[in-house]
N, C-alpha and C positions, 0 to 999 in steps of 0.2 A: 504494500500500500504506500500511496505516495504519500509526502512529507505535506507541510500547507505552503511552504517554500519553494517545492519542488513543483507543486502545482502551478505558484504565483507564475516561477519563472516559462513553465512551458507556455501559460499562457499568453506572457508578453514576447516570447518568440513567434508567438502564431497570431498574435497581433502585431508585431515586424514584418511578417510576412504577408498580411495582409495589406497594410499600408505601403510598402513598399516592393514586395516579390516581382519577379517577371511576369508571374499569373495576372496578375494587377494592373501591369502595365499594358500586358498583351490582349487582357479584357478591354481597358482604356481603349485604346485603339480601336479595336473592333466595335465599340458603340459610335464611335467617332467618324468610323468609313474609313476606306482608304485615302478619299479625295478632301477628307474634312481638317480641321484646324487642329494643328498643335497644339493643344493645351496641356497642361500640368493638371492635377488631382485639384488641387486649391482653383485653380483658375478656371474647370468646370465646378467646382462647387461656388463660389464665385455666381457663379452665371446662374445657375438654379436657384439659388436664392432671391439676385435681380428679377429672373423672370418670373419669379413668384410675387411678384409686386402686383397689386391691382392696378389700376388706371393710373395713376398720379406716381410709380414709382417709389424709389427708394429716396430718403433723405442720404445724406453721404454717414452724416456720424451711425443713423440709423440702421443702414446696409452696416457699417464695421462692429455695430454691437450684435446683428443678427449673424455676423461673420464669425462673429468671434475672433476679431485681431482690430491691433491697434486704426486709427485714420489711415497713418501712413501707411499700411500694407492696403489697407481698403482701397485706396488710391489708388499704389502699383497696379493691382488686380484688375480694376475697372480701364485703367490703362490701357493694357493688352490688353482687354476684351475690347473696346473702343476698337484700336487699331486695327482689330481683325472683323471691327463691325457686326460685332454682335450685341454689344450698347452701344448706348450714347448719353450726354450728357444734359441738361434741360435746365433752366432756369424753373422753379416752384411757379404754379398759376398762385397761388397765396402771397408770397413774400418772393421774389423777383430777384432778392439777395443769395437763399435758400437754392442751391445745386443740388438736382434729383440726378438720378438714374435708373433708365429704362432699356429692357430689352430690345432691340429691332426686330422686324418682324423673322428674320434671319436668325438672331437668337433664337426666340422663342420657336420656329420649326429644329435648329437643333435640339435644345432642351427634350422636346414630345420625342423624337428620335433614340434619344438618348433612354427616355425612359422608357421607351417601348423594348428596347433593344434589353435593358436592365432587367425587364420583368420576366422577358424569356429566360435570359440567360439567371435571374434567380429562381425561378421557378426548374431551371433542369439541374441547378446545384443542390436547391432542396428533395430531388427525387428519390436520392436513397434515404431517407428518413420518410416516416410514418405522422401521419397529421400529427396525431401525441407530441412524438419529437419536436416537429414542425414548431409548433403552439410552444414548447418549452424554450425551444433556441429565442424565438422572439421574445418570450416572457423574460428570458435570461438575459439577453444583449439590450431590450430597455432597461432593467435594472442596471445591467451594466454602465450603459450610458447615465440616469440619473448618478449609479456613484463616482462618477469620474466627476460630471457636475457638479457635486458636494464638495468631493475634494477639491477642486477648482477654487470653489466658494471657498473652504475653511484655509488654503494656503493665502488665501486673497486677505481673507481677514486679517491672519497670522503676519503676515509681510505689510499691513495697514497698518498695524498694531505696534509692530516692533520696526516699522521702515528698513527691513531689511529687504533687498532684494535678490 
């Protein structure tokens, strides 16, 4: 039987390999087309996020907190999505001062792309498991995600608190 140690770490190997593996990138790819745009992992999540915008788009500090990264990465990111014309930039209908960003209509056909291509390709990764399973992996990887979020939160506080960084 494994250790709780032993477990920690297989776990954050096969969460390395996830975020990063060949499999991941060769996936990337292949939702992307052959003919379609170089992106990075950030820089399509990036864009799924803009394109989740309703009408009036994303405020910029807005997009960086729904990003989860500082302005200045939110910037870079919407940069290269700009430049390959999949946003753009927009003065606010409200306050004229206020820069949105919106999907083009170019993004937003890749995004629906991307996700259609995503739902096949997880639906034949979850074929060897049984709904049971199914239902646990996801009930397992949202907790997952809430505790990363917590920890998130409670280093945040922690480094608030003691100005360490």
């Amino acid at each position: 039987m494994s250790t709780d140690r032993e477990l920690a770490l297989r776990i954050a190997l096969a969460w390395r390999e996830l975020r990063r593996g060949a499999a991941g990138l060769a996936l990337r790819s292949h939702m992307l087309g052959p003919d379609g745009p170089s992106l990075e992992q950030a820089q399509l999540d990036a864009l799924e996020i803009i394109a989740s915008a309703k009408t009036d788009g994303w405020r910029m500090t807005d997009f960086a907190d729904a990003f989860r990264v500082d302005p200045s990465s939110a910037t870079r990111a919407v940069d290269r999505l700009e430049s390959l014309g999949l946003v753009e930039r927009t003065r606010a209908v409200a306050d004229k001062r206020v820069v949105t960003v919106v999907a083009t209509p170019d993004g937003r056909k890749l995004v629906r792309s991307v996700n259609r291509l995503r739902a096949v390709g997880m639906q034949r990764l979850l074929e060897p498991f049984d709904e049971t399973e199914r239902e646990q992996f996801a009930d397992y990887l949202e907790r997952f995600v809430a505790s990363i979020d917590d920890l998130v939160h409670e280093l945040e506080r922690n480094h608030r608190a003691t100005g360490i960084r």
